[in-house]
C-alpha positions as CSV (number, residue, x, y, z in Angstrom):
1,X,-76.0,33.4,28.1
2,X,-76.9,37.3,27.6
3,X,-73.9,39.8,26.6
4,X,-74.1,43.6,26.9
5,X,-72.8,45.1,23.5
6,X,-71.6,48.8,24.0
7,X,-71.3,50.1,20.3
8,X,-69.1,53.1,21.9
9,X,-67.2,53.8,18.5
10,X,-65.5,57.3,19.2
11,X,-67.1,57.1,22.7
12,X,-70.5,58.2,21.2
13,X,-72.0,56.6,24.4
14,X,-69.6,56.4,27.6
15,X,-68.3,59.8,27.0
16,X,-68.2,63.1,24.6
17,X,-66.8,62.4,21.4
18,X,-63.1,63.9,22.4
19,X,-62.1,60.2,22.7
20,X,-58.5,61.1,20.8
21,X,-57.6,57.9,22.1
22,X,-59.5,56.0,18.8
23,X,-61.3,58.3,16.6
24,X,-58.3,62.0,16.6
25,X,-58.5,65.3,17.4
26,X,-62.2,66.5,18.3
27,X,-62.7,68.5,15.1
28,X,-63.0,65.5,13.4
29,X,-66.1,65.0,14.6
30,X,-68.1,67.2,11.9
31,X,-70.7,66.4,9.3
32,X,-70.2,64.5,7.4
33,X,-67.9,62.2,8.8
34,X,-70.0,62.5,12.1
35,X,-72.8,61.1,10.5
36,X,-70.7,58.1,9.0
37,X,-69.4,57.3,12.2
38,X,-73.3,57.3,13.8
39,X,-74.3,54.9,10.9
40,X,-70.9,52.6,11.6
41,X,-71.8,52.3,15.3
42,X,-75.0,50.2,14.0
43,X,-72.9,47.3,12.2
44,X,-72.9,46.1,16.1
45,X,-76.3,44.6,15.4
46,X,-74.4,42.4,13.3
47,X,-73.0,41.0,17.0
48,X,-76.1,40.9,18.9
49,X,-78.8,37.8,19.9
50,X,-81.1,36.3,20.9
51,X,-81.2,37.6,24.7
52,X,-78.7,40.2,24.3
53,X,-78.7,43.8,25.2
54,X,-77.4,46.6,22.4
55,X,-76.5,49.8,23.6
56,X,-75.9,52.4,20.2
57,X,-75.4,56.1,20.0
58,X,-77.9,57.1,17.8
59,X,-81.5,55.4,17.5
60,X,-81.4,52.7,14.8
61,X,-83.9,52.7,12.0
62,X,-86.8,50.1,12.7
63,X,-86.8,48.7,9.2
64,X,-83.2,48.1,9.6
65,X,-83.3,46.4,12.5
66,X,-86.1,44.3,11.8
67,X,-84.6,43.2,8.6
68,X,-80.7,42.7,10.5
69,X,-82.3,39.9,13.3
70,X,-85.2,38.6,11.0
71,X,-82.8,37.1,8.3
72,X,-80.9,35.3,11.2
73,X,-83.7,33.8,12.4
74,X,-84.8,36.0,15.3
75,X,-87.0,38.8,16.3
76,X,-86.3,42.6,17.5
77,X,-88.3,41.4,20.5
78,X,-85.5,39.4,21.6
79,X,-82.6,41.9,22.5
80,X,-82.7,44.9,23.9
81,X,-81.7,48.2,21.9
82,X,-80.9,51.4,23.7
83,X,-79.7,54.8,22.6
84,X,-77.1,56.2,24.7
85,X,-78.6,59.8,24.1
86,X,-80.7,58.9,26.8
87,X,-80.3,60.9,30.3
88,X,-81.1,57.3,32.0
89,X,-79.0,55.1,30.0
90,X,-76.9,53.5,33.3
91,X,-80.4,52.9,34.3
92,X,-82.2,51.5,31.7
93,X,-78.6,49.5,30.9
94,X,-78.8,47.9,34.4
95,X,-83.2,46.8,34.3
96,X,-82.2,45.2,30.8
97,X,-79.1,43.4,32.3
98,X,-81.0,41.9,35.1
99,X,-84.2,41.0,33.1
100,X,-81.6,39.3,30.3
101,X,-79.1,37.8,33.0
102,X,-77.0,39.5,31.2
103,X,-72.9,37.9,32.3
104,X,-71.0,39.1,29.8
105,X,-70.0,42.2,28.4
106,X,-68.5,43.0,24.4
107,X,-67.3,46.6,24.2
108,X,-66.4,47.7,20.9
109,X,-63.9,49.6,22.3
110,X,-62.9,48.6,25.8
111,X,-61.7,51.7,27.4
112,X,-61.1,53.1,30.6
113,X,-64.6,55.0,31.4
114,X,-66.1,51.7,29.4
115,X,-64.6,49.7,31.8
116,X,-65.9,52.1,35.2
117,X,-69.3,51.4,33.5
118,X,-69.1,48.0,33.5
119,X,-68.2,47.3,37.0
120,X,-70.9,50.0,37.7
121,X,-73.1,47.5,36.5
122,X,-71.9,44.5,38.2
123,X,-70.5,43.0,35.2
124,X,-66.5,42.0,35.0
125,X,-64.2,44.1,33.9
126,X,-60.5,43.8,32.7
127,X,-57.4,44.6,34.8
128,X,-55.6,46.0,31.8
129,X,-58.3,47.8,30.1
130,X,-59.2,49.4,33.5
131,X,-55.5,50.5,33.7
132,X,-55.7,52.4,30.3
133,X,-54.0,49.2,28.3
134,X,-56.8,49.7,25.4
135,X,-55.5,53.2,24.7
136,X,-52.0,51.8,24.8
137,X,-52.8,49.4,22.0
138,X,-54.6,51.5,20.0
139,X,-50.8,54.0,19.4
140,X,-49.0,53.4,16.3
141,X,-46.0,54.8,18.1
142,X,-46.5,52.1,20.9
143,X,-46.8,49.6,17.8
144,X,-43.5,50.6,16.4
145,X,-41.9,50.6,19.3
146,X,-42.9,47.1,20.5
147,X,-42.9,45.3,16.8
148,X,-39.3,47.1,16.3
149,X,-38.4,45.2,20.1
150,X,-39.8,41.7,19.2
151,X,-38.7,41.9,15.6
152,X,-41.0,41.5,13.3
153,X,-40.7,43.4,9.9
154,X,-41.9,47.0,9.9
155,X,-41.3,50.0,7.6
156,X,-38.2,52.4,7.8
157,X,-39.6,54.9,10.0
158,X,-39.4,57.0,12.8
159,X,-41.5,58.2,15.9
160,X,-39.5,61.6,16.1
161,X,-39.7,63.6,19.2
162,X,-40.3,67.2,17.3
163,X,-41.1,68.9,14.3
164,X,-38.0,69.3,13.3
165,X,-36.9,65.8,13.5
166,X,-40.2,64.7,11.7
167,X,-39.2,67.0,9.1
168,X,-35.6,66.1,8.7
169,X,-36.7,62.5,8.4
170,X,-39.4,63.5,5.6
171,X,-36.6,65.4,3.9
172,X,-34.2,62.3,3.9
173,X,-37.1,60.0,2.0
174,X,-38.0,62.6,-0.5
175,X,-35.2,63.6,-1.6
176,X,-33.9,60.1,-2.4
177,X,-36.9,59.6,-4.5
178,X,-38.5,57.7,-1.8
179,X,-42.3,58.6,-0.6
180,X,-43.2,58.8,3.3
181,X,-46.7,59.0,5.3
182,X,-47.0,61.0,8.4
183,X,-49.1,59.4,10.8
184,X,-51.4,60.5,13.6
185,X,-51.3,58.6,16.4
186,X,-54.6,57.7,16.9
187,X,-56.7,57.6,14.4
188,X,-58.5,55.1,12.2
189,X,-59.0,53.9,8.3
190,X,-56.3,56.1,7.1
191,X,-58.0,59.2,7.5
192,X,-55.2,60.8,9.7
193,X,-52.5,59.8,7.3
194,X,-51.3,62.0,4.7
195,X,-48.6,60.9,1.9
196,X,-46.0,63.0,1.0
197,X,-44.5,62.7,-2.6
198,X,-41.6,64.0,-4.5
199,X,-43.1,63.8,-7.6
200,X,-47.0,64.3,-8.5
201,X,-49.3,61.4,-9.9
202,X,-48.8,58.7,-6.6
203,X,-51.6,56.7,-5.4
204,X,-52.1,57.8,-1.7
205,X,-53.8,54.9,-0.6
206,X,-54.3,54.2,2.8
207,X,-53.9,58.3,3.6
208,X,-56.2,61.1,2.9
209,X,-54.1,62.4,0.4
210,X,-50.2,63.4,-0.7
211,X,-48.4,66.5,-1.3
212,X,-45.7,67.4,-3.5
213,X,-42.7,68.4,-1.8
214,X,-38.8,68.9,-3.4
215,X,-37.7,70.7,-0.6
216,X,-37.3,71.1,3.0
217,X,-39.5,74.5,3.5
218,X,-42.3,72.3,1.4
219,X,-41.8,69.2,3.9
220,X,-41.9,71.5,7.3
221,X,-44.7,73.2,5.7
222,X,-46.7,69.5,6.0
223,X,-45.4,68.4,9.1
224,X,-46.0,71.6,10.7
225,X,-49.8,70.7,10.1
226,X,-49.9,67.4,11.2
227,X,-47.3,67.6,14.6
228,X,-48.8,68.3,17.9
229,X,-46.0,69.1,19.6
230,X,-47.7,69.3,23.4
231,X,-47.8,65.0,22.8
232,X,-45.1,64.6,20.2
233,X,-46.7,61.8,19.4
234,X,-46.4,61.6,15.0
235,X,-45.4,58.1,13.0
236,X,-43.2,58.8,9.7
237,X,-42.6,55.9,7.7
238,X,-41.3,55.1,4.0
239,X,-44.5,54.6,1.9
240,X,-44.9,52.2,-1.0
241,X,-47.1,53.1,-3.6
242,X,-49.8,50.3,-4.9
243,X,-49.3,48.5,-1.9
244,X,-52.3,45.9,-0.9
245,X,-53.5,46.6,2.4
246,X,-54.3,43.4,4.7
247,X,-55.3,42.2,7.9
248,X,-55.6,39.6,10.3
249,X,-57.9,39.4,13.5
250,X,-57.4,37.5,16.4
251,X,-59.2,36.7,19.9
252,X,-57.0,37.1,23.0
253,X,-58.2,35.1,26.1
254,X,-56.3,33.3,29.1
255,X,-56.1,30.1,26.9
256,X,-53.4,31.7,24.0
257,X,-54.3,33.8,20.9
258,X,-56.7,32.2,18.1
259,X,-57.0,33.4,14.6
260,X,-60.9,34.3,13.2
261,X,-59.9,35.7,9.9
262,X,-57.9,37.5,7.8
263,X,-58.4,39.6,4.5
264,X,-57.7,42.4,2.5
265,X,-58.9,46.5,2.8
266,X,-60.4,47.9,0.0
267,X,-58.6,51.3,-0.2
268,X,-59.9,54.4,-2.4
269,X,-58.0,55.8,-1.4
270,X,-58.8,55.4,2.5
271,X,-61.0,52.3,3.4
272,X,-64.2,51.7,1.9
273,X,-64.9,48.2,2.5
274,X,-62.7,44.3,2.9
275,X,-62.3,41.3,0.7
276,X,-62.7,38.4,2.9
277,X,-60.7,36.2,3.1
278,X,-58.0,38.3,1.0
279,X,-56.4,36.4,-2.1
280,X,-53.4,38.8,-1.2
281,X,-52.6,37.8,2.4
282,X,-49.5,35.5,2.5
283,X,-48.5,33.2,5.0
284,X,-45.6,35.2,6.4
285,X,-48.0,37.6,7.1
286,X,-49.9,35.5,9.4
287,X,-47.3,34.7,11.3
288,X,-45.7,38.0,12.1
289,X,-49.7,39.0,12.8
290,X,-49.8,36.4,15.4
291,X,-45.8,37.1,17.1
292,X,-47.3,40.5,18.0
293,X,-50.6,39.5,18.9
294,X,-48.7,37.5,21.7
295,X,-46.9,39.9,23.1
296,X,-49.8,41.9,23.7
297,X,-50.8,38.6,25.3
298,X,-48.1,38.7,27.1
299,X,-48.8,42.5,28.5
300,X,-52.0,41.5,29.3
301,X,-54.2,42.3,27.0
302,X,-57.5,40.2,26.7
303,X,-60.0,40.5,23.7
304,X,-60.3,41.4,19.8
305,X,-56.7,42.4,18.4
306,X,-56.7,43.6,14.7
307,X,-53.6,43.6,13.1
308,X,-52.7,45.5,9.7
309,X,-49.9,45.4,7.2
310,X,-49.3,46.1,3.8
311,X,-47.6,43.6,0.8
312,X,-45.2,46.1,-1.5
313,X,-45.2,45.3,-5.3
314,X,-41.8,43.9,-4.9
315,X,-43.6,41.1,-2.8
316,X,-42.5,42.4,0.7
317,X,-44.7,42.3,3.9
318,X,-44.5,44.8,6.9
319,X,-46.6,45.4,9.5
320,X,-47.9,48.8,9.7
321,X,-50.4,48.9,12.8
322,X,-52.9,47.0,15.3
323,X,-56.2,48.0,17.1
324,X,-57.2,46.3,20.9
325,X,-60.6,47.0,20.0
326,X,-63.5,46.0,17.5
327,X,-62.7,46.8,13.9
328,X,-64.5,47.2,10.5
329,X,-64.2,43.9,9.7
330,X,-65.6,42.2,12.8
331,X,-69.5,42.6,11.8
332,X,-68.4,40.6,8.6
333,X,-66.6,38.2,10.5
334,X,-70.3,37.5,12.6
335,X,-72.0,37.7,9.1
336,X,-69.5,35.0,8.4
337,X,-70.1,32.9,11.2
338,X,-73.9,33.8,12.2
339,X,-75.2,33.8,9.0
340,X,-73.5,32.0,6.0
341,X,-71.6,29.0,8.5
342,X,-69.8,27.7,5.5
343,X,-66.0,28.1,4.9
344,X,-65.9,28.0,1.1
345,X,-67.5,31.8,1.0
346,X,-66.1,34.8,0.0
347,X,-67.6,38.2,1.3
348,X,-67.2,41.2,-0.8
349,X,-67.8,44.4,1.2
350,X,-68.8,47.9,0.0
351,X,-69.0,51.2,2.2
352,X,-70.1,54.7,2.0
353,X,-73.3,54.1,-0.5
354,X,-76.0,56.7,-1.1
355,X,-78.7,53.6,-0.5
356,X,-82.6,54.4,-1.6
357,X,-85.3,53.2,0.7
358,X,-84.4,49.5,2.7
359,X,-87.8,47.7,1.1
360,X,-86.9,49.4,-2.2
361,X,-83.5,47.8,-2.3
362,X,-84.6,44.4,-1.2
363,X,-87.4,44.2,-3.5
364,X,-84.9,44.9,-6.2
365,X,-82.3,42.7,-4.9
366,X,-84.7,39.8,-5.0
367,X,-86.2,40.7,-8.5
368,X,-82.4,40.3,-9.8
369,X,-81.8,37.2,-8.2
370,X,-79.1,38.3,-5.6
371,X,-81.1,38.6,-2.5
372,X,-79.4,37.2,0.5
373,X,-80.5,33.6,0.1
374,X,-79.5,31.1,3.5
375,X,-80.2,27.7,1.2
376,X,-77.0,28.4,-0.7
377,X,-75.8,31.5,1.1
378,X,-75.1,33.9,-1.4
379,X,-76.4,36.8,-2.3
380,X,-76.6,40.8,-0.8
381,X,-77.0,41.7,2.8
382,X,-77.2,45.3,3.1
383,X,-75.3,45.6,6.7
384,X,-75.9,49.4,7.2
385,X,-78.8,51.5,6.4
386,X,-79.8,54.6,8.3
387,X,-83.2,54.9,7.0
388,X,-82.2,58.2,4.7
389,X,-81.7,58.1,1.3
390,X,-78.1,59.5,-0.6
391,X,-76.4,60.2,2.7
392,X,-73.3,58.0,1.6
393,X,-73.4,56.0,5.2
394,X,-74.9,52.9,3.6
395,X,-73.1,49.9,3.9
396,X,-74.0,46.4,2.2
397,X,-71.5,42.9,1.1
398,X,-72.2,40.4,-1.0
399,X,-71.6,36.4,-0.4
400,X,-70.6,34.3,-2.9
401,X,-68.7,31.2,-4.0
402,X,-65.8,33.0,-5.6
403,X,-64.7,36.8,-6.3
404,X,-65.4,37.4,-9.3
405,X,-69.4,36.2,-9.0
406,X,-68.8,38.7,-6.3
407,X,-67.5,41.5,-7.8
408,X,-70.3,41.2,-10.9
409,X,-73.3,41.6,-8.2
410,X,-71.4,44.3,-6.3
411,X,-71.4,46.1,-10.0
412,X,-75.1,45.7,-10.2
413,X,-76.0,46.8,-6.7
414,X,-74.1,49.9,-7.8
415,X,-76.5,49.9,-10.9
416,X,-79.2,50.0,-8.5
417,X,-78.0,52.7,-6.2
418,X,-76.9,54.9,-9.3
419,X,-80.5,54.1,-10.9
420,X,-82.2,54.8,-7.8
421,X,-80.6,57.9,-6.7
């Protein structure tokens, strides 16, 4: 069995990068955060193979690559990598899938023009992707409306229909002390959220920032930078400070809707990496997280479902968003079960790292003792390097018996970085 892995994060391969419908507005797509996104799209390795065929945007660095399949028992020789800069890439795609008997495909992000490709190549495609139902699943204003219609517990909010609503609403929370977050409505790790405070000194996590507003010409000032009124298409919500972040993902097939993990996002103040599995996420949680993940069963949907929420200091749990795609947790989730195979592990993962040189690292991680070691799977697998040095797109976890063993080798892996740098 062969599967076609389309890392099209952003649509970096099966179209320009003004795919709104994941990664926001085009002028998002600038150094550096361009460059970050290239270097996510090579977690995917993390999916692939023996036999299968790996389709990235950007070429992946050899000693990388080598490194990713070796320490699962495998060679590069045994999947096929392709760069979807490449003027022939439906071509070279399709002599790959027919050398591989390729019969399976695993988009990151199954879309629309993902979908056309697929059945270009003779592989099967999905009824509801093909109808646009990915980009419906990826809204936060479709995810209010149908977690507000089946009842599980969401924020106070509102998907206003103009600028001035979304400002009226704003007003409302701030001045009775409350905070809110304006949402875009795609976008992805927080980065188009922004907080919006009455009084200075809030954690903003989970949003690129917060303002200070204390009155209504300060709050129209903030939405008026954030609304698109052509789509109307904004989230507002009531936004608890110090709240942890969670998540549970789940598979969606013909046969119901299984669970493969859950955890907690690491937010400073936007994501930079997962606990997994989270000490924070609580039972009623799960629950709620898998209601919802039925009823997009229920529309249709088949594949990888992310769900998010958040668990207030007061102990309460709301829902705050799901993804019908790939996520950042799901190359852990095949560390997980591809690599380590044993359910008494915690993984610890760290993002946006200024890494020095791959055989550098390793060399160092081993002289410390916390190389990745597969007899008692622990240790430090770096799970993206782009073969530069200090461009803060590295990526790396650590695999231990219990979080805090975890959290002391993430500090000395930091050591090293700082050291090296």
């Amino acid at each position: 069995m062969s599967t076609l892995l389309i890392s099209n994060l952003g649509r970096l391969i099966t179209g320009a990068p003004a795919g709104a419908e994941l990664l926001g507005p085009p002028q998002a797509y600038a150094e550096p955060y361009l460059g970050y996104l290239q270097a996510q799209t090579h977690r995917t390795i993390w999916f692939a193979g023996p036999g299968d065929v790996l389709v990235l945007p950007t070429p992946v660095d050899e000693v990388f690559l080598d490194y990713a399949t070796s320490l699962r028992g495998f060679g590069v020789g045994e999947i096929d990598v392709l760069v979807g800069d490449d003027e022939d890439l439906a071509a070279d795609v399709r002599r790959a899938v027919t050398r591989r008997g390729t019969d399976r495909a695993w988009p990151y992000y199954h879309d629309r023009r993902t979908d056309a490709f697929l059945r270009e190549l003779g592989l099967a495609g999905s009824g509801f992707a093909g109808q646009g139902g990915a980009e419906l699943l990826n809204s936060k204003v479709l995810f209010r409306a149908l977690a507000a219609g089946i009842g599980v517990p969401i924020a106070d909010g509102r998907c206003p229909a103009t600028a001035a609503d979304a400002t009226a609403w704003v007003w409302e929370l701030v001045s009775s002390g409350r905070c809110a977050i304006l949402k875009e409505d795609f976008h992805v790790g927080g980065l188009g959220n922004k907080v919006v405070s009455p009084v200075a000194g809030i954690s903003s996590f989970g949003a690129l920032g917060a303002e200070v507003c204390t009155d209504p010409a300060a709050v129209a000032r903030v939405v008026g930078s954030r609304f698109a009124e052509e789509t109307g298409r904004l989230v507002v919500e009531h936004y608890f400070p110090d709240s942890a972040s969670i998540y549970a993902g789940f598979f969606v097939t013909d046969d119901g809707v299984t669970r493969y993990g859950a955890g907690e996002m690491r937010m400073m103040p936007v994501i930079n990496g997962l606990v997994t599995p989270g000490t924070s996420v609580p039972a009623e949680f799960l629950v709620h997280a898998e209601h919802i993940a039925q009823a997009t069963r229920a529309m249709g949907y088949r594949g990888q479902l992310s769900v998010d929420g958040i668990v207030t200091p007061a102990g309460e749990v709301f829902l705050t968003e799901f993804n019908a795609r790939s996520g950042g947790a799901t190359h852990n989730h095949c560390i997980l079960r591809g690599l380590v195979g044993r359910p008494d592990r915690v993984l610890l993962d760290r993002r946006r790292c200024g890494l020095p040189p791959l055989k550098q690292l390793l060399a160092a991680l081993d002289d410390a003792g916390i190389g990745y070691d597969p007899v008692t799977a622990t240790g430090v697998v770096i799970t993206v390097h782009d073969g530069g040095t200090g461009t803060q797109r590295g990526e790396f976890c650590v695999i231990a018996a219990d979080l805090d063993t975890a959290r002391r080798q993430e500090d000395m892996v930091l050591d090293m970085i700082e050291g090296a740098a």
